[in-house]
N, C-alpha and C positions, 0 to 999 in steps of 0.2 A: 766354504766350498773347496772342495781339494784341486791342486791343479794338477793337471797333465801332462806326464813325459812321456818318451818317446825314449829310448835304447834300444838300438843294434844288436841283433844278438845273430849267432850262428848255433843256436840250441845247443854248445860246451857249457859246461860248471863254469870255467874258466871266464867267459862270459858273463856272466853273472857278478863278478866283479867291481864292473864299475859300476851296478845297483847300491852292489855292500858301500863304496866307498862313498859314493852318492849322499846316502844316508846316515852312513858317519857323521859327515860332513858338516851336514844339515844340523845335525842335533837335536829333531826334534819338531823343530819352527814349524814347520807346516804339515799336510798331509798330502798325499799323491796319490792318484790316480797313477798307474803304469802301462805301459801298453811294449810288452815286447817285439820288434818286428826285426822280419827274416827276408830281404829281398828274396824272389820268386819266379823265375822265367815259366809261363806257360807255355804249354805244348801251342803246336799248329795245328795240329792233327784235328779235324772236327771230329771224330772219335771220342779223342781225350777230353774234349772243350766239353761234349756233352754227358761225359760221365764224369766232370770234375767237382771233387767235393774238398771244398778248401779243411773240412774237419778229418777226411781220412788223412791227408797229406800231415796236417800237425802233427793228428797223431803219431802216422810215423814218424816224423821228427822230435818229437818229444821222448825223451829215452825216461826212464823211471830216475834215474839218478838229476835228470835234469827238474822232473819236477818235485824231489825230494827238494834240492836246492833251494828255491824257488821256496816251499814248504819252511824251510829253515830259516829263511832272510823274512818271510812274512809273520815266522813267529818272534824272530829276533826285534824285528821293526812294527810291530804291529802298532803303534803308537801314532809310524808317520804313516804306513801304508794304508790306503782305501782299500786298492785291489792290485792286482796283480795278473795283468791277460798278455797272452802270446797271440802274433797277427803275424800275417803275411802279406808286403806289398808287391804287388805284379802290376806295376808298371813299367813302361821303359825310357819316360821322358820326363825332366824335370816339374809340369806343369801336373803331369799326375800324381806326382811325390805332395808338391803343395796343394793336392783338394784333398789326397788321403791327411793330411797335416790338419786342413780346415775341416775337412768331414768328422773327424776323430776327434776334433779339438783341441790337439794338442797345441800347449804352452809354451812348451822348451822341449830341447832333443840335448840328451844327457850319451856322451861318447869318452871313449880313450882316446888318450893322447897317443899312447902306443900300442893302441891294440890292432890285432891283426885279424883280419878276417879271413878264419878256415873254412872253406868249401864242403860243407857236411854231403850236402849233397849235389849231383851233378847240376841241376838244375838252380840253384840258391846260387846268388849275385850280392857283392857288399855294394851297401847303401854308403859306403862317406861320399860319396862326387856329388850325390844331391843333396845332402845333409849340410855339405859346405855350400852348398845356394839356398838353401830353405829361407824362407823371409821369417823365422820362431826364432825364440833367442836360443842361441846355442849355451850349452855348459861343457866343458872340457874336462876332464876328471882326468889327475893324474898317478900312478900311481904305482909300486915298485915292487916286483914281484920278491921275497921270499929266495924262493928257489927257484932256479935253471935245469929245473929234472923234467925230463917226459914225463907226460901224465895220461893216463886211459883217461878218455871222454866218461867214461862211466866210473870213474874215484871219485867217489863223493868228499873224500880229503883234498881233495881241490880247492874248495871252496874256505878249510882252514890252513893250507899251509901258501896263500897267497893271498899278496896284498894287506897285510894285519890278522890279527884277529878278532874273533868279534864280540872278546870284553874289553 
């Protein structure tokens, strides 16, 4: 049975990351289930509460480069990867972080040591304050970027010129 993690993402390549390093890592050993997640502030507005489709929102957030990525790491790892899904938690209290944890199943929550969380969108909140409470085992990935160049969210060289590469 494959087990389940759990990585922070802000939908950059760059992102994606500490999946690749993850599974370096690993070598192998096991197989995973993934579940990518984007903290998520919801509107107030009964408006928006009642026209909210958690599928448009990904979509926009999902840029085509990011699910080439994604596309790329599942053909590089296809050995240890099950699957591969992007989620969004809209919580805003640690008790909900841990039922979305138990509801999802997940195992371990897979993070940077030094990664930083970019605000794609107005709305979207980093997850580490409850990730360092979550009662799952944590993993820490660390890992050293390459180069110190700005990168467009949409260079899919992102993805090779940081962190290794992926022979």
């Amino acid at each position: 049975m494959p087990k389940r993690i759990l990585i922070p993402t802000d939908f950059s390549i760059s992102s994606l990351n500490i999946l690749k390093e993850f599974l370096k890592k690993d070598n192998g050993a096991d197989r995973y289930d993934v579940l990518l997640t984007c903290g998520y502030h919801l509107s107030e507005s009964i408006t928006d509460l009642l026209f909210f489709s958690k599928h448009k929102i990904l979509r926009s957030l999902n840029t085509e480069a990011f699910m080439d990525a994604i596309s790329i790491i599942r053909n590089k790892y296809a050995n240890s990867l099950n699957s591969v899904n992007v989620d969004l938690f809209s919580g805003a209290v640690q008790s909900t972080f841990d039922d979305y944890l138990e509801g999802n199943k997940i195992d371990s929550i897979v993070y940077g040591a030094d990664s930083r969380f970019n605000r794609t969108v107005k709305r979207s909140f980093d997850l580490s304050g409850m990730i360092q409470k979550a009662k799952v085992e944590k993993i820490m990935i660390t890992y050293k970027e390459k180069e110190a160049r700005p990168v467009a969210t949409d260079d899919l060289t992102v993805i090779f010129n940081t962190a290794g590469s992926f022979s």
